[in-house]
C-alpha positions in Angstrom: -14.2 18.0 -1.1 -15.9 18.7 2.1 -14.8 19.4 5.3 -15.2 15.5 6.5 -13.7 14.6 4.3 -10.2 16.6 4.5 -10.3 15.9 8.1 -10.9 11.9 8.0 -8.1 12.5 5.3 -5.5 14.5 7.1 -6.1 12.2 10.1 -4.7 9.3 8.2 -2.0 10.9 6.8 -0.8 12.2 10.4 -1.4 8.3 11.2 0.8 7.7 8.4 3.6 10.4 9.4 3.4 9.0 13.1 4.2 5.8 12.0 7.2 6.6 9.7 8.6 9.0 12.9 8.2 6.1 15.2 9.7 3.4 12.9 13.2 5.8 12.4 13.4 6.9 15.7 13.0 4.7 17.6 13.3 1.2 15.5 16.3 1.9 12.9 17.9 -1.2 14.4 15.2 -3.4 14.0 14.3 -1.9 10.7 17.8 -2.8 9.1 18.4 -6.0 10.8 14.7 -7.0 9.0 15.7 -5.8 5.1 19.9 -7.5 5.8 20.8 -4.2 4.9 22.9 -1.5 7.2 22.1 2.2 6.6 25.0 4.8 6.5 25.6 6.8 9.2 24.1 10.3 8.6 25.8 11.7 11.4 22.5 12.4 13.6 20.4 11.1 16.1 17.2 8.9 15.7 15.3 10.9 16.4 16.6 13.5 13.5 16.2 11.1 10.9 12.5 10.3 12.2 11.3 13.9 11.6 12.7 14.0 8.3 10.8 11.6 7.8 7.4 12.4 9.0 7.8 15.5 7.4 9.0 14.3 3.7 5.5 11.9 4.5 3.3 14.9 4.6 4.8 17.0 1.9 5.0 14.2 -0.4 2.0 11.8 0.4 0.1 15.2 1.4 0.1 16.3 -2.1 0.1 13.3 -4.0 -3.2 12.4 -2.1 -4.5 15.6 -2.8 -4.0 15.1 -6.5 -5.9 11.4 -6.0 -8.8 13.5 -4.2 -9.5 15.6 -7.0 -9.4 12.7 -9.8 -12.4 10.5 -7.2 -14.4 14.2 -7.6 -13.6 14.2 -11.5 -14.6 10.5 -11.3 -17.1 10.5 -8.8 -16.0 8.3 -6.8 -16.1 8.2 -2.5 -12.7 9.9 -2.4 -11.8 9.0 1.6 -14.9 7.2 2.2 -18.2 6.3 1.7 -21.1 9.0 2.7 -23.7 6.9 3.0 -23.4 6.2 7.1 -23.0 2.7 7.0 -19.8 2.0 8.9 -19.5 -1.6 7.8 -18.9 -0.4 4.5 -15.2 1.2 5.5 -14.5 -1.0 8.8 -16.6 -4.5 8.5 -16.1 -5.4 5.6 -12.2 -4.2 4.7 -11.4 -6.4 8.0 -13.1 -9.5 6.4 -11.6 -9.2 3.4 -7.8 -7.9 4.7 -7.9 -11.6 6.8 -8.7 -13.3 3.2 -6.3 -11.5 1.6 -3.7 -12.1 4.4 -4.3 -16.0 4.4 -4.3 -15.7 0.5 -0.8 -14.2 0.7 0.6 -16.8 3.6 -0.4 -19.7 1.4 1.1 -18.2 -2.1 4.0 -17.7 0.2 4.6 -21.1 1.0 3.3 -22.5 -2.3 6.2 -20.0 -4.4 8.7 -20.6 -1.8 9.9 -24.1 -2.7 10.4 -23.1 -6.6 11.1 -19.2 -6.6 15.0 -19.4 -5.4 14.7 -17.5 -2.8 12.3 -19.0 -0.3 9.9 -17.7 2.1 9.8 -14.0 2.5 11.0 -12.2 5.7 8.9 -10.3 8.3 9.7 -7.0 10.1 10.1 -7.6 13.9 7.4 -7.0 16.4 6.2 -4.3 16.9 7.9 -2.7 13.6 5.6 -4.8 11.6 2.6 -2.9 13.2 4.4 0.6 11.9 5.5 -1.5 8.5 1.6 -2.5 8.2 0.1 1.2 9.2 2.7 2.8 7.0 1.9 0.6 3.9 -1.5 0.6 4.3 -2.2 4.5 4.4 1.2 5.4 2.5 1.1 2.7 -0.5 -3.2 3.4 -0.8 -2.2 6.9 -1.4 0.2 6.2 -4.0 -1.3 3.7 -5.6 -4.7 3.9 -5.4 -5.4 7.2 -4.5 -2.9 9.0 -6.9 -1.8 6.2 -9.6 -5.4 5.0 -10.1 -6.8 7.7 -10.2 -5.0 9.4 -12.5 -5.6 6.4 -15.1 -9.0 6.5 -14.4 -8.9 10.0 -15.5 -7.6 10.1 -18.6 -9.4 6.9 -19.8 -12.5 8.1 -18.8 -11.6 11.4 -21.1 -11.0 9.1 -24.0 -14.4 6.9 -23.2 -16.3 9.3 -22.4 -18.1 9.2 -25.7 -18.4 6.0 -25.7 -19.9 5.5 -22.0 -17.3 3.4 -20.8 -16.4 4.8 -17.1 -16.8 1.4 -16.0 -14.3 -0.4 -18.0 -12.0 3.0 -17.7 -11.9 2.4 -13.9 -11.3 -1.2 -14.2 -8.2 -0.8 -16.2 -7.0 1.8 -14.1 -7.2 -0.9 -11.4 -5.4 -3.5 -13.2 -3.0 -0.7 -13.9 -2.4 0.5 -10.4 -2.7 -3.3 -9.5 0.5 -3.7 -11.8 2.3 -0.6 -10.5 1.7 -1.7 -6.6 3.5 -5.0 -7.8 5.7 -3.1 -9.2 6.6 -0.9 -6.3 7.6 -4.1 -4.2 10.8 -4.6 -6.2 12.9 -2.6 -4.5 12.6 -4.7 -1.4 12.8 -7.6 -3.3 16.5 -6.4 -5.1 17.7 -5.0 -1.3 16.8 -8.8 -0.3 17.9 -10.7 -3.3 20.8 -8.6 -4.0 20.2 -8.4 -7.6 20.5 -5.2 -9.9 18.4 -5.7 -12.6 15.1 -7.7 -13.6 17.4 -10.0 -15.4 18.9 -11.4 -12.1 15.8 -12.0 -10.7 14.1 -15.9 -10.8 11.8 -15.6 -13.1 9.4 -17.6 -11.1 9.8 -15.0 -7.6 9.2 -12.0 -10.1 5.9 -13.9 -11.0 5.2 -14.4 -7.3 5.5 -10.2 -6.3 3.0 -9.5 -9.1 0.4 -12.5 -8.9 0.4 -12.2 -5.1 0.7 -7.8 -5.1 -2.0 -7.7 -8.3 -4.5 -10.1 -6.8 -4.8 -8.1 -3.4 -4.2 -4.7 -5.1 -7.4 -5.5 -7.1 -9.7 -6.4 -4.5 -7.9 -2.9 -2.5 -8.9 -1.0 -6.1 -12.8 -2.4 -5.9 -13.2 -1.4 -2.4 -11.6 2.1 -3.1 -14.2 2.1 -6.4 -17.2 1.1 -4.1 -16.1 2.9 -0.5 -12.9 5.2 -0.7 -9.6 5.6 0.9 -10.7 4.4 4.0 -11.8 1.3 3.1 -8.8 0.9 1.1 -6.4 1.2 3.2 -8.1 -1.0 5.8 -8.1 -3.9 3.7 -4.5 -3.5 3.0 -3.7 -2.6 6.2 -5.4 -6.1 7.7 -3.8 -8.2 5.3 -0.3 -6.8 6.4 -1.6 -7.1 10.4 -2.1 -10.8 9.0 0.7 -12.1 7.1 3.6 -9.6 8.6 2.3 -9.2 12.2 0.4 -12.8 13.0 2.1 -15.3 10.1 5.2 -13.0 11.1 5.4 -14.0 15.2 4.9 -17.5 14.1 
């Protein structure tokens, strides 16, 4: 990895941090009041809790995406973005397709709503839905993309790799990491639901978090194949700015 690269990387994981700090420190209010859930007192400020945070961000995220950098080299794949000096590639076209993915998720919304038993989902408050959007889009690509498909993508490559098949290996490490960014959205869904297991969940709202999580998370996997981290998280990061930030103050 070259020096471009880990910079571009460490600025969005500072980006990431930032955001986490801010959100704690100076939001926890707002945070709660937006998940219907009351933290416990930890007996310290804000401000306290908001470094802790920031700081578990770049231990954890920092070496999770580290991990995710050095399966795109195994792979060769972008890693944080494409090289090739056309900025369209990581800004142009991630906008374009974060607003489609955005409206895509608005209108699943409303369609699921009626029939899932739970009804439309919330939105953080402005402006914690900017920090909720700049969080998920840097922190979850990490995870997800970066590390979980990545680390697919490696071993199935391994056991094509005498048959030729890195394409289809990358693809079903997409629809894997696809599945596990669904996936990772169920904890928000039991804090809102108040249900403990799978079983208590309507069947038809589970269906929603992973139709509506795998379609975008695909589309978030291809530009991440094509263009990197980047690019990634900029389509994610729109399609939050889109359905938690616009659809959200309306």
């Amino acid at each position: 990895m070259n020096r471009k690269q880990l910079t571009v990387y460490l600025i969005l994981l500072a980006g990431y941090a930032l955001s986490a700090f801010a959100t704690y420190a100076f939001f926890m209010d707002e945070l709660t009041a937006s998940i219907g859930v009351l933290m416990p007192d930890m007996g310290v400020p804000d401000w306290v809790l908001g470094l802790a945070n920031a700081g578990s961000v770049f231990v954890l995220y920092g070496l999770f995406g580290l991990a995710g950098l050095w399966f795109a080299r195994k792979l060769e794949l972008p890693g944080i973005f494409s090289e090739d000096g056309n900025w369209r590639r990581w800004f142009v076209i991630p906008l374009v397709l974060g607003l489609v993915c955005g409206v895509f998720i608005i209108v699943g919304d409303l369609l699921f709503a009626p029939i899932n038993g739970f009804g439309r989902f919330p939105h953080p408050t402005f402006p914690v839905s900017i920090l909720a959007s700049i969080s998920a889009g840097i922190g979850e690509e990490i995870m997800f993309r970066g590390f979980v498909f990545g680390l697919w993508g490696f071993i199935l490559n391994w056991l094509f790799k005498r048959f030729n098949g890195r394409t289809v290996a990358l693809w079903i490490a997409n629809v894997i990491a696809a599945l596990a960014f669904g996936a990772g959205h169920l904890g928000t869904i039991f804090l809102l639901t108040g249900a403990s297991s799978l079983a208590d969940l309507n069947p038809v709202l589970l269906a929603e978090v992973f139709i509506l999580n795998g379609v975008v998370g695909l589309i978030v996997g291809e530009r991440y194949m094509k263009d990197g981290l980047v690019a990634a998280a900029g389509v994610h990061f729109w399609a939050d700015v889109v359905f938690h930030v616009v659809w959200g103050l309306f």
